[in-house]
Residue frames relative to the residue before (quaternion, step in Angstrom):
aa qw qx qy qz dx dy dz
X 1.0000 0.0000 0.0000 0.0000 0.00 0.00 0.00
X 0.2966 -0.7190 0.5483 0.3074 3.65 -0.44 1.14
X 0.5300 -0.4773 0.6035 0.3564 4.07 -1.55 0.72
X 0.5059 -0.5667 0.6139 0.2146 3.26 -1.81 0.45
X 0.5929 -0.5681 0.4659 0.3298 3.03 -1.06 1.15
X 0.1645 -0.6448 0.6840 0.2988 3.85 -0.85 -0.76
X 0.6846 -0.5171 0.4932 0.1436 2.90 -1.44 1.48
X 0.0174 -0.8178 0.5668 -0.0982 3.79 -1.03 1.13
X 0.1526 0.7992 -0.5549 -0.1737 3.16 -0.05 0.81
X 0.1936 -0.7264 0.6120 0.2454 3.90 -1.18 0.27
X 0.5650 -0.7034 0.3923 0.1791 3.37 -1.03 0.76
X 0.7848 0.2771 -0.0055 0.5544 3.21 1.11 -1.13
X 0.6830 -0.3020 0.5161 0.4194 3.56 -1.47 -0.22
X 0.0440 0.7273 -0.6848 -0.0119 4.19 -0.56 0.38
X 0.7198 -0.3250 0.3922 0.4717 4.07 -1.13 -0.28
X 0.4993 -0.7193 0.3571 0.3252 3.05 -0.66 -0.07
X 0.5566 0.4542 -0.3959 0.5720 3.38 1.85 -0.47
X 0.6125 0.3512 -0.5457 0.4513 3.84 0.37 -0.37
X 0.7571 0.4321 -0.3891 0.2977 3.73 0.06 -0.21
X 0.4603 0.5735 -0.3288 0.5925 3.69 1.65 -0.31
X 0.5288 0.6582 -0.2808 0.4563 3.72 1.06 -0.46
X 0.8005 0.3245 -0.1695 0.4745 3.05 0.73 -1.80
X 0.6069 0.5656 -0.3903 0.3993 3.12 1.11 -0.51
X 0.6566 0.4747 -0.2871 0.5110 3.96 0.91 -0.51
X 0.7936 0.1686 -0.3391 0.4762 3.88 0.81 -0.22
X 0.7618 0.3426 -0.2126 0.5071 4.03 1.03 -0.22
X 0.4569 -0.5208 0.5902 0.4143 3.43 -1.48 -0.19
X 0.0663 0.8670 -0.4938 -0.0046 3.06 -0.10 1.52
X 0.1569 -0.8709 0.4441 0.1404 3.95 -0.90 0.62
X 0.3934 -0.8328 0.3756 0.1032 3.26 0.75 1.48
X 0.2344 -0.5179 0.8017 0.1844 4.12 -1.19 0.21
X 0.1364 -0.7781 0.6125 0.0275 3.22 -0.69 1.51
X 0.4801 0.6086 -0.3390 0.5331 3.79 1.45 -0.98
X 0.2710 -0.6805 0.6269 0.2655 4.07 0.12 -0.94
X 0.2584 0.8128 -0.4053 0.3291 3.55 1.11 0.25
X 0.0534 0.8230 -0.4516 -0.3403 3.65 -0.52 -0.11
X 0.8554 -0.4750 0.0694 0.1948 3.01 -1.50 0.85
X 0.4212 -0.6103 0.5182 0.4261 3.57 0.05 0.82
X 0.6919 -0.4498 0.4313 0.3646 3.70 -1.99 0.19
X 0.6226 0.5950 -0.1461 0.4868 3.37 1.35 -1.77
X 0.5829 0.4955 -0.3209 0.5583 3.90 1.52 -0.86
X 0.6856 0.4548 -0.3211 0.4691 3.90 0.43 -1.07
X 0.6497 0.4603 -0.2266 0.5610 3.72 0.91 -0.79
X 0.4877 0.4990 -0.4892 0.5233 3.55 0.73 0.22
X 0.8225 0.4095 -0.0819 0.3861 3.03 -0.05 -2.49
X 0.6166 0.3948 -0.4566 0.5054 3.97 0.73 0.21
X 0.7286 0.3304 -0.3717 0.4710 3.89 0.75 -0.34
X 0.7150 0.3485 -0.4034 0.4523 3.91 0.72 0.82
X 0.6798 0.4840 -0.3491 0.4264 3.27 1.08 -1.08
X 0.5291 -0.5811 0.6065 0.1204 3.60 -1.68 0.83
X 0.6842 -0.0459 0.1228 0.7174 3.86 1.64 -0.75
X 0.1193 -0.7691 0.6275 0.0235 2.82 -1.29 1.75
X 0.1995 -0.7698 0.5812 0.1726 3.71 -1.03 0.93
X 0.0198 0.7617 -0.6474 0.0198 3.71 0.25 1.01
X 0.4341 -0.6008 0.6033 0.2942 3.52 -1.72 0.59
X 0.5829 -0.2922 0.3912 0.6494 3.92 -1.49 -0.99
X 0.7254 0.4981 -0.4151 0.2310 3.79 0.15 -0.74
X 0.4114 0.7594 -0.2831 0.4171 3.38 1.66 0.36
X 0.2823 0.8458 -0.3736 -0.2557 3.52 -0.21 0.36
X 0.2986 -0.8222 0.4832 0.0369 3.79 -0.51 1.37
X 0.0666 0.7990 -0.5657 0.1927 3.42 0.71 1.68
X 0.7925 -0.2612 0.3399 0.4339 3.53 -1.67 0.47
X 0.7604 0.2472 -0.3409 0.4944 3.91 -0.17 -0.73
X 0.7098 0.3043 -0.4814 0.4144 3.93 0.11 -0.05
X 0.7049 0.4018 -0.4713 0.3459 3.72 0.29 0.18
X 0.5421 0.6351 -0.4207 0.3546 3.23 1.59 -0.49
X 0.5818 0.6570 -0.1713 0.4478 3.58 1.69 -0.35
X 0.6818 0.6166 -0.1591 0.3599 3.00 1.49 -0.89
X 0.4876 -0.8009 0.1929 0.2892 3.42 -0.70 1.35
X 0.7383 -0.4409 0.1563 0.4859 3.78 -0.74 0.17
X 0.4896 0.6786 -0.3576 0.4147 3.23 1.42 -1.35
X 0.7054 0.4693 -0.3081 0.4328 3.91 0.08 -1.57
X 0.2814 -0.8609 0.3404 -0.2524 2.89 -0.94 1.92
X 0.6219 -0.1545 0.2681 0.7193 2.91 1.87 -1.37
X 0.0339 0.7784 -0.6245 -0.0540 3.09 -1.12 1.36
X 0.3317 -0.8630 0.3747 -0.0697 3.06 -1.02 1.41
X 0.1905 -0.8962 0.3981 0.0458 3.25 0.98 1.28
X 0.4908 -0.6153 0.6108 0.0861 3.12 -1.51 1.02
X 0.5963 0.5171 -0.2172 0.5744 3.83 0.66 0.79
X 0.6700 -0.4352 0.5883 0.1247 3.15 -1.62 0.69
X 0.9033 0.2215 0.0272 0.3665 3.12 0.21 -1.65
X 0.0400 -0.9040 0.4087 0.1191 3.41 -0.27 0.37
X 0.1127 -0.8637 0.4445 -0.2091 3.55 1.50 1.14
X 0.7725 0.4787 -0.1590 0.3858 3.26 0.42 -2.06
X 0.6179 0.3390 -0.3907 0.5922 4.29 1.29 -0.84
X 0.3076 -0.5592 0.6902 0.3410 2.83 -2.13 -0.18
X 0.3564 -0.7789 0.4756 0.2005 3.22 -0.30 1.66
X 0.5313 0.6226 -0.4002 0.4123 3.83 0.92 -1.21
X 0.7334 0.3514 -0.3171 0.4878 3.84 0.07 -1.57
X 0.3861 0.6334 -0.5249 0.4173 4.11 0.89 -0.71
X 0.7313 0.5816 -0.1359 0.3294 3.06 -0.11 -1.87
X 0.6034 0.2786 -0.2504 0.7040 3.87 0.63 -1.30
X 0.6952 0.4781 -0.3572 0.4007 3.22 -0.61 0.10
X 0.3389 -0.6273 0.6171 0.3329 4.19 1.32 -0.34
X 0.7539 0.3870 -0.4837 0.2189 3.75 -0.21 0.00
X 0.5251 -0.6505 0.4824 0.2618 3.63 -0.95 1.14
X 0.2043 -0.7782 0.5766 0.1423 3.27 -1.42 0.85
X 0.3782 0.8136 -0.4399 -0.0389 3.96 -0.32 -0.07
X 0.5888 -0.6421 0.4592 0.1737 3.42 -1.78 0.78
X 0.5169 -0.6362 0.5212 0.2373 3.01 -1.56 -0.21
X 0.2060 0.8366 -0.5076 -0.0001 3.74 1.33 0.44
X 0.7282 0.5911 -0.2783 0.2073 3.12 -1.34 -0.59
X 0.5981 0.6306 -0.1844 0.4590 3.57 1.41 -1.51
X 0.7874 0.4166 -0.1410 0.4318 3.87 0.75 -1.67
X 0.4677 0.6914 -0.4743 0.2796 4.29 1.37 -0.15
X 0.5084 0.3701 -0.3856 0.6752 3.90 0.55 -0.83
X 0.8382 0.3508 -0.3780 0.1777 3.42 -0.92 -0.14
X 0.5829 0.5782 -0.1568 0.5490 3.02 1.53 -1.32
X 0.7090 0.4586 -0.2197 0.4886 3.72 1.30 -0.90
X 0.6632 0.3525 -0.4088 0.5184 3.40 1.20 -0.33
X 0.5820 0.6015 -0.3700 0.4031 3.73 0.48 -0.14
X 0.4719 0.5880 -0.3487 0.5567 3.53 1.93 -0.79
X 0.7178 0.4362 -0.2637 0.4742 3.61 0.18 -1.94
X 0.7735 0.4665 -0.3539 0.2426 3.91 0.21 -0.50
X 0.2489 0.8223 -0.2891 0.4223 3.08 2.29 -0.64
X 0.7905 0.4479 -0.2187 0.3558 2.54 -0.29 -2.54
X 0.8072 0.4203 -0.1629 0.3812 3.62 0.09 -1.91
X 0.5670 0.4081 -0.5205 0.4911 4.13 1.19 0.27
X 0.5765 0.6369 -0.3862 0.3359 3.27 1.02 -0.84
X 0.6329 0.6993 -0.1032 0.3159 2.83 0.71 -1.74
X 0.8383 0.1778 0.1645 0.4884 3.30 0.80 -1.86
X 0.3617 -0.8311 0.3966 0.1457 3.19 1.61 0.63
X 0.5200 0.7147 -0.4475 0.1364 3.06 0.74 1.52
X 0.0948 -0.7483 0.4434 -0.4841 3.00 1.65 1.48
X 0.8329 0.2209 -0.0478 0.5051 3.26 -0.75 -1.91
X 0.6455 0.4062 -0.5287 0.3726 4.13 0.41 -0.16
X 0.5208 0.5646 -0.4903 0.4118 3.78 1.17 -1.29
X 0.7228 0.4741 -0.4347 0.2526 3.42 0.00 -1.70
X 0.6886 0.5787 -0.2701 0.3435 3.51 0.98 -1.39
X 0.6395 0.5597 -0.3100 0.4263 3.54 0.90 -0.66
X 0.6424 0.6671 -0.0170 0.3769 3.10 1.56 -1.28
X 0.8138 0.2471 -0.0395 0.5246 2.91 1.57 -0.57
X 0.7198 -0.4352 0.2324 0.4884 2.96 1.52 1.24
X 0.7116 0.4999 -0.2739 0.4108 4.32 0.82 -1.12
X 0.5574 0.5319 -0.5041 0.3901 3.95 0.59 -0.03
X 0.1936 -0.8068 0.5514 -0.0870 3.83 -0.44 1.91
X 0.7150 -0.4804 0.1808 0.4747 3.35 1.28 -0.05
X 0.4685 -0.6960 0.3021 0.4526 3.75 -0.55 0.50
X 0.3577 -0.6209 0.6972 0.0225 3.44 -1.64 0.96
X 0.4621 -0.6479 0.5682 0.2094 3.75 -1.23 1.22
X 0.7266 0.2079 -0.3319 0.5645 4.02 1.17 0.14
X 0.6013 0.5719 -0.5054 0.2367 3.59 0.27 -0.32
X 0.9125 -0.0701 -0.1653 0.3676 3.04 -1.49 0.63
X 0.0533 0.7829 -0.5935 0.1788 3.61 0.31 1.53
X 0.2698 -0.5499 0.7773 0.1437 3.39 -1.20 1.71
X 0.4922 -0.3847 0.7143 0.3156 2.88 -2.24 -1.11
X 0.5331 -0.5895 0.5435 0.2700 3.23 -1.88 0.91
X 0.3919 -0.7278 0.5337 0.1786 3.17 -1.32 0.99
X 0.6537 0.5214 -0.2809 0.4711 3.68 0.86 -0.69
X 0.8121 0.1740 -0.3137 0.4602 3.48 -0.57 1.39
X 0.3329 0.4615 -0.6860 0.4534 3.65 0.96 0.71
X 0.5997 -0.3836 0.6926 0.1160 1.60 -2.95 -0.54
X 0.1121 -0.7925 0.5977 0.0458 3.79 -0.24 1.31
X 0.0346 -0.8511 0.5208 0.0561 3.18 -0.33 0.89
X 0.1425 -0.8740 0.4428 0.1406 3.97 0.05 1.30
X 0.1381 -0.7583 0.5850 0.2524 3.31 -0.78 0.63
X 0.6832 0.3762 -0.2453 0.5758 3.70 -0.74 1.16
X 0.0529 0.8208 -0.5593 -0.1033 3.80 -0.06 1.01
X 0.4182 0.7564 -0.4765 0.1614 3.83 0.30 0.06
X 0.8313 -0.1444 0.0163 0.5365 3.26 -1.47 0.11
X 0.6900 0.4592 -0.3156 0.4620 3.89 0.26 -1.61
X 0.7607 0.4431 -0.2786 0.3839 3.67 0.37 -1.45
X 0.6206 0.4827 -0.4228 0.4506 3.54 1.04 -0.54
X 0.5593 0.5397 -0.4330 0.4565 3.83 0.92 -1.44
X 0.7408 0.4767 -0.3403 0.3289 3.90 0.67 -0.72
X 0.6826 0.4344 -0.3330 0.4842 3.33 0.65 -1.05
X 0.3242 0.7490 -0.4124 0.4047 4.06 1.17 -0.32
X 0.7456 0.2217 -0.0020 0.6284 3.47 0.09 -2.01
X 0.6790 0.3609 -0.5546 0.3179 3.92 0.19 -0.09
X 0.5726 0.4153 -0.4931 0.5065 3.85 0.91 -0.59
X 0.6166 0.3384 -0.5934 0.3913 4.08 0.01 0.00
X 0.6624 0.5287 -0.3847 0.3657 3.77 0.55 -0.18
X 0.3860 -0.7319 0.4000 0.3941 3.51 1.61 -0.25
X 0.2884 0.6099 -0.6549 0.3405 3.34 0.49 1.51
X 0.3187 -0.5467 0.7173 0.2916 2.97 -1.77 0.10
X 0.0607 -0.8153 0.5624 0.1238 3.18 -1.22 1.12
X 0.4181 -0.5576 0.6950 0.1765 3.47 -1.49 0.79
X 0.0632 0.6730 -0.7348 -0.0558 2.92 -2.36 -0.20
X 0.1243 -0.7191 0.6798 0.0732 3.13 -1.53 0.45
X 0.3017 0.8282 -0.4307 0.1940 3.75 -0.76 0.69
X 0.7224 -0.5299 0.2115 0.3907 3.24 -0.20 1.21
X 0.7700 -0.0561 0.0209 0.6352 4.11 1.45 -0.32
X 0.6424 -0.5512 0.4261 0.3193 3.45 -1.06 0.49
X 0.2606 -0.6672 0.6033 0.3507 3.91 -0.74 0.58
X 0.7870 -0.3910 0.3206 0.3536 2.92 -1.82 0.69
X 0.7309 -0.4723 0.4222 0.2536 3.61 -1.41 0.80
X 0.8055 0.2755 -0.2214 0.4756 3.47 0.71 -0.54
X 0.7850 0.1870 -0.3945 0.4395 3.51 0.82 0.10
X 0.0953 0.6276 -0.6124 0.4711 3.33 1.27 1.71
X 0.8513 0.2155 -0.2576 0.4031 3.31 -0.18 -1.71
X 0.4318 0.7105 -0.4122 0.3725 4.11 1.05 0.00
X 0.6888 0.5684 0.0441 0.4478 3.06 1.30 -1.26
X 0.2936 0.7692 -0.5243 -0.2173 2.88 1.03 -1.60
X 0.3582 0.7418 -0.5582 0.0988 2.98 -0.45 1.32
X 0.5932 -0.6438 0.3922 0.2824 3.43 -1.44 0.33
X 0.1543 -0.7975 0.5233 0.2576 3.75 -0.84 0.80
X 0.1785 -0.6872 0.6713 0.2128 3.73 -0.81 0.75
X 0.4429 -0.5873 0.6488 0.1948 3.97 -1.37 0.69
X 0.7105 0.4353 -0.2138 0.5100 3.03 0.86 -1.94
X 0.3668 -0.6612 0.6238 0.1977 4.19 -1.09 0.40
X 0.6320 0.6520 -0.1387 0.3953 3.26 1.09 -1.37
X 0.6306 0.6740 -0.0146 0.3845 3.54 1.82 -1.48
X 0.6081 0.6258 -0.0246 0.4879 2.46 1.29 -1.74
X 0.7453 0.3406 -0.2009 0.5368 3.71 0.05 -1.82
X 0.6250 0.5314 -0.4659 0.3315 3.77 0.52 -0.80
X 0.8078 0.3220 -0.1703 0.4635 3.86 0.91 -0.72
X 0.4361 0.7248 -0.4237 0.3240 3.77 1.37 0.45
X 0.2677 -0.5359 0.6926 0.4017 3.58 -1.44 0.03
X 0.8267 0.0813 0.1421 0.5383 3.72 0.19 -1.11
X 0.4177 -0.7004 0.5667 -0.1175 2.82 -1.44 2.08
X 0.2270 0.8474 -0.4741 -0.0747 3.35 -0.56 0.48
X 0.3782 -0.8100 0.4091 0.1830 3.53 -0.45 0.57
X 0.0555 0.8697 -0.4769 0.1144 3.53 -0.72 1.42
X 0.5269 0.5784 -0.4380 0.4427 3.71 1.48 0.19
X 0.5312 -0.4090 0.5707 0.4742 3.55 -1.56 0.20
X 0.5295 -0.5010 0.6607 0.1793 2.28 -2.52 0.44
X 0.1349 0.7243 -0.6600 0.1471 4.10 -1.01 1.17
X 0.8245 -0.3346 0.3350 0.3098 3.00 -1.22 -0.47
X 0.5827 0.6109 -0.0268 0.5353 3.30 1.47 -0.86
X 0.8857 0.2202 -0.0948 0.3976 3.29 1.45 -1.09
X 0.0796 0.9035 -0.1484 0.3940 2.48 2.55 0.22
X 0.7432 -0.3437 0.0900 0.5670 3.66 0.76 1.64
X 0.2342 0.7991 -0.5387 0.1280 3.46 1.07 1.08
X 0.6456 0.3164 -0.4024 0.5667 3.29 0.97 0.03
X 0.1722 -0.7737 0.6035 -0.0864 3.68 -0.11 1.19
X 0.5669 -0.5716 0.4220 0.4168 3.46 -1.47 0.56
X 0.5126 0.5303 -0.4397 0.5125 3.78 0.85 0.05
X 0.6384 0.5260 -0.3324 0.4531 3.46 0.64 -0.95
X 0.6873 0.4516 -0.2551 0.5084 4.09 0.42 -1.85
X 0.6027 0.5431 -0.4478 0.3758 3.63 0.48 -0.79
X 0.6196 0.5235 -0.4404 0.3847 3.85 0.77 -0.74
X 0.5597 0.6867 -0.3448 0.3103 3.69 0.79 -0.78
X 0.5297 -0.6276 0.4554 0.3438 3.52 -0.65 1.17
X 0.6719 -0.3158 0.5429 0.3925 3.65 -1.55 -0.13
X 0.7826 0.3146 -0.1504 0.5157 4.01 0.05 -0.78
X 0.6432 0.5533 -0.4780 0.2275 3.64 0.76 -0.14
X 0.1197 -0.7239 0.6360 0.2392 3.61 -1.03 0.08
X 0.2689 -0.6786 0.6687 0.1419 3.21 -1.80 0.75
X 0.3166 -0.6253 0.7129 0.0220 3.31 -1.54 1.45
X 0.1116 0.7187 -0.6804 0.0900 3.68 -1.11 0.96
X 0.0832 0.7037 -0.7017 0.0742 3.43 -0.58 1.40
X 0.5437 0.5945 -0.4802 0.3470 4.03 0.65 0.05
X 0.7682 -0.2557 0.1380 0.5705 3.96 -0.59 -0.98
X 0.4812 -0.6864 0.3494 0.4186 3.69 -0.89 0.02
X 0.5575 0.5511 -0.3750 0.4948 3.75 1.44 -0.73
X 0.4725 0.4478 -0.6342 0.4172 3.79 0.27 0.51
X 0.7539 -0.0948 -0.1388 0.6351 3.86 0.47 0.39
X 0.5955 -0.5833 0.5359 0.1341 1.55 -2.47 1.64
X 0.5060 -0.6842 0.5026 0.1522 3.42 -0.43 1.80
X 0.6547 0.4276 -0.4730 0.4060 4.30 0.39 -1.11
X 0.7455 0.4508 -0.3664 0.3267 3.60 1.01 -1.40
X 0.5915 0.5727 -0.3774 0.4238 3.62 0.88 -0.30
X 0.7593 0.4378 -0.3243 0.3557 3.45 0.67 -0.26
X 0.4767 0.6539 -0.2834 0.5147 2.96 2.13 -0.08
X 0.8029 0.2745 -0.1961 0.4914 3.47 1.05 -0.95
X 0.3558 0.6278 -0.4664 0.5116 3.57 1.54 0.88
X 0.7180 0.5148 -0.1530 0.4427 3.52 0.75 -1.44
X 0.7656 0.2946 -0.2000 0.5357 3.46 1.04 -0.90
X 0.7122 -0.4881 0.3107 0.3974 3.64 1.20 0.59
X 0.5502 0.7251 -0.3955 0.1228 3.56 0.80 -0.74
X 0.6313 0.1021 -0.1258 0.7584 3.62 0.96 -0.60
X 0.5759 -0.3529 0.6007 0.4278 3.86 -1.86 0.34
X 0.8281 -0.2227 0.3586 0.3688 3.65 -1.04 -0.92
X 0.0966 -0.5874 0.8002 0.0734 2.98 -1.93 0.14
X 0.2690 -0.6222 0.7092 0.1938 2.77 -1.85 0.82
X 0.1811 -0.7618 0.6213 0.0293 4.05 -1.10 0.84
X 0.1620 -0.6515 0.7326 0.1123 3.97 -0.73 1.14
X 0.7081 0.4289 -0.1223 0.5475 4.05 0.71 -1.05
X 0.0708 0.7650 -0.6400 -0.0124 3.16 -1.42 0.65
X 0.5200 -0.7030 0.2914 0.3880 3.63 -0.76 0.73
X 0.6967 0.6334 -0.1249 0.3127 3.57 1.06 0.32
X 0.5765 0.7765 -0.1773 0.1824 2.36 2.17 -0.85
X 0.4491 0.0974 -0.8790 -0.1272 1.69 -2.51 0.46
X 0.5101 0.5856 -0.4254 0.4646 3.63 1.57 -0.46
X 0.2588 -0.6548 0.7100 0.0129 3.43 -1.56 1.03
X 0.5140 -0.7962 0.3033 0.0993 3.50 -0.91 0.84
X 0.3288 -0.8222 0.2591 0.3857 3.10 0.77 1.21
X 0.6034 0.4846 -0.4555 0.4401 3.55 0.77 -0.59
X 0.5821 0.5661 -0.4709 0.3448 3.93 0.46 -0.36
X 0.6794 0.5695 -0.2355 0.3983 3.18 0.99 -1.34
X 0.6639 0.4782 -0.3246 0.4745 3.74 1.20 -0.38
X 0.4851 0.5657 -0.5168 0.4214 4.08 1.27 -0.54
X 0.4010 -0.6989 0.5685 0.1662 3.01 -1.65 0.57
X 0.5927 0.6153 -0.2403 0.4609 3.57 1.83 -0.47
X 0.7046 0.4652 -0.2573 0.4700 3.76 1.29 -0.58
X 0.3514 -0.7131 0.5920 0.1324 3.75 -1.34 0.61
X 0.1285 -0.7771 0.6123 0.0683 3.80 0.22 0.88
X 0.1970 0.7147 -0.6667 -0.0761 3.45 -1.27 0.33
X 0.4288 -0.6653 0.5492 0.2683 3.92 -0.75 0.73
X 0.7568 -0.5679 0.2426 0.2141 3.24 -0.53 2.26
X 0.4361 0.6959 -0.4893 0.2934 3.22 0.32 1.31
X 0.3521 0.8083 -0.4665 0.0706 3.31 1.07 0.89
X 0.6683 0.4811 -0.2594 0.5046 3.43 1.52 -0.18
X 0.4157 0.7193 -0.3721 0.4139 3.79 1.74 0.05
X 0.2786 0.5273 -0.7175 0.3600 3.47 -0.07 1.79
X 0.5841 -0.5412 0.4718 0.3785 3.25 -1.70 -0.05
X 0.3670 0.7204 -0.4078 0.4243 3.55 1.57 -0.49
X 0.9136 0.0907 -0.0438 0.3939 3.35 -0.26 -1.48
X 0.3188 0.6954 -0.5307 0.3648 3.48 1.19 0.84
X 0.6230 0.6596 -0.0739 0.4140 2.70 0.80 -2.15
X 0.6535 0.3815 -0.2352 0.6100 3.91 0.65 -1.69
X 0.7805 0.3645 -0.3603 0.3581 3.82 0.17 -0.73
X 0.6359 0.3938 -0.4113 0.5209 3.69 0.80 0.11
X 0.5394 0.4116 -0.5179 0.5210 4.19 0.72 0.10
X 0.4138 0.6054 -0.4454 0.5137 3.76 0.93 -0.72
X 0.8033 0.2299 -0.2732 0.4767 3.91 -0.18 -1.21
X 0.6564 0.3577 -0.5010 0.4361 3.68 0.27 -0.45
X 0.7974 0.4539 -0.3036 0.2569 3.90 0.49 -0.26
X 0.4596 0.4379 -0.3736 0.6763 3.14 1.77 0.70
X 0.6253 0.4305 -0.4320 0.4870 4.01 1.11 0.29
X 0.7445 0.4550 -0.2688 0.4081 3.18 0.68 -0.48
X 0.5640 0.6656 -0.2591 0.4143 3.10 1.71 -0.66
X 0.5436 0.6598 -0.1602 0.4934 3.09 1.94 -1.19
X 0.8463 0.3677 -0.1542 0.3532 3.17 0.73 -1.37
X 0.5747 0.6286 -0.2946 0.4333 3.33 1.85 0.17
X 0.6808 -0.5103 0.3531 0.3891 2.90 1.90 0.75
X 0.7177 0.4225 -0.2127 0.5111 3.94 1.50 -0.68
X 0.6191 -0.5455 0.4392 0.3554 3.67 -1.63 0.42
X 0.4984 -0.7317 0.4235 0.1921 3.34 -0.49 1.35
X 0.3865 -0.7933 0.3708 0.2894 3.69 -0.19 1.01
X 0.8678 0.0079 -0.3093 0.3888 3.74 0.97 0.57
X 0.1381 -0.8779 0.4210 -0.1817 2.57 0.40 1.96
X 0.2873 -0.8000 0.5135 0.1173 3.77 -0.61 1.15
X 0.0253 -0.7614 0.6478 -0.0004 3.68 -0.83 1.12
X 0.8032 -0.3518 0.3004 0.3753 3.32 -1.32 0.57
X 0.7228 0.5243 -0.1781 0.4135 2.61 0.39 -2.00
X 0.7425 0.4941 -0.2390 0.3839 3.93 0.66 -0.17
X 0.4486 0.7945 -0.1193 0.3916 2.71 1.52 0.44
């Protein structure tokens, strides 16, 4: 007697080969439109589906699993992060949560290093100019960035992303810093050569460039605070390609506007999909619309990632990236 598939729903639009996939090993029910899911849609697809594949634009808080039928088992997120479930109520509840880690660092780390060096080198504002007809000829002061080779990169968050970063910033001749809940291991300190700050607070006060590389939780929740951005020198820029609610986004635009730090470049915003209109008016800041992990590479790897923590599930075994509270 052949086993029953188990019921999949996916929220979103995926590649097509990860979704031909699902369709050959599950009952999968695809989101042809790419739309996300109305509230009334998520509250549907948790009282039929056996495995939910929600993205970050999903949100899977304490009252929609508390809804969710018995059958739903494991919800298997399309994402890195996992901010958007409540993994705890998951848990009560027996149903397994897991990510997609590991797949989005080369990407997420070049998108960091490219930040830094538009920011940096204002080449944003030269494209636009050229583009629009205003580039009159070159000038020994006009449009002066800053050299990138010899700062101080100072990462907040040393893990997989922050390491892939500080990697390609020491080939760029930064010095790199860090802050991060413990010291990395002795040897890819001295690989690195990098510095550990304890203090967070230490650190930003003596950086050229900030960059941001820890999950968003509770804990990290406006960790760069307007107390926090105020330490930043006059010349520093901040790079944020991780969650946007690690900073408080109103006080940054305040100390953009009034000069306090040059610039930042932001993929994330604390609001999103809404972007702050007052950001959108600074001349000092690069916006880009979350796409530091948007190659075909690490789609692709992040949907075999979800079909290999279903199947892993369904073999009766502990899905290899499974998310517990306690990781959190």
């Amino acid at each position: 007697m052949v086993a029953r598939k188990p019921k999949v729903i996916v929220t979103r639009k995926l590649p097509d080969q990860v979704e031909t996939r699902m369709r050959e090993l599950f009952d999968a029910e695809l989101n042809l439109s790419d739309e996300p899911m109305s509230r009334d849609a998520l509250l549907d697809a948790v009282k039929r589906a056996d495995v939910l594949a929600p993205t970050i634009t999903d949100r899977i808080d304490a009252d929609l699993i508390a809804q969710a039928g018995p059958q739903l088992k494991l919800i298997a997120s399309f994402g890195a992060g996992v901010d958007h479930i409540d993994v705890a109520a998951a848990s009560a509840r027996n149903i397994s949560v897991t990510n997609t880690p590991g797949v989005l660092t080369e990407d997420t780390a070049d998108m960091t290093l490219a930040l830094i060096m538009v920011v940096a080198r204002r080449i944003v504002e030269g494209a636009n100019v050229v583009q629009s007809g205003g580039f009159t000829g070159w000038s020994p002061t006009w449009m002066l960035g800053r050299r990138v080779t010899g700062k101080r990169l100072g990462i907040v968050g040393m893990g997989r992303i922050g390491q892939a970063v500080a990697r390609r910033a020491k080939a760029f001749g930064l010095q790199i810093h860090y802050h991060n809940r413990k010291p990395v291991s002795p040897r890819i300190a001295e690989e690195l050569d990098a510095t550990y700050w304890d203090s967070l607070d230490q650190m930003m006060a003596r950086m050229d460039l900030v960059s941001i590389h820890c999950p968003h939780t509770p804990a990290t929740f406006h960790l760069l605070s307007a107390r926090r951005l105020k330490l930043l020198q006059p010349h520093a820029i901040l790079i944020n390609t991780a969650r946007g609610e690690i900073v408080d986004e109103d006080a940054l635009i305040d100390i953009l506007a009034k000069g306090g730090i040059a610039g930042a470049g932001l993929d994330v915003f604390e609001h999103e999909p809404a972007v702050n209109p007052k950001l959108l008016k600074l001349p000092n800041v690069v916006l880009l619309p979350h796409m530091s992990s948007a190659t075909v590479e690490s789609r692709v790897d992040m949907g075999e990632k979800v079909i290999i923590n279903i199947r892993t599930w369904m073999d009766g075994h502990r899905p290899p990236d499974r998310v517990i509270p306690a990781m959190l």
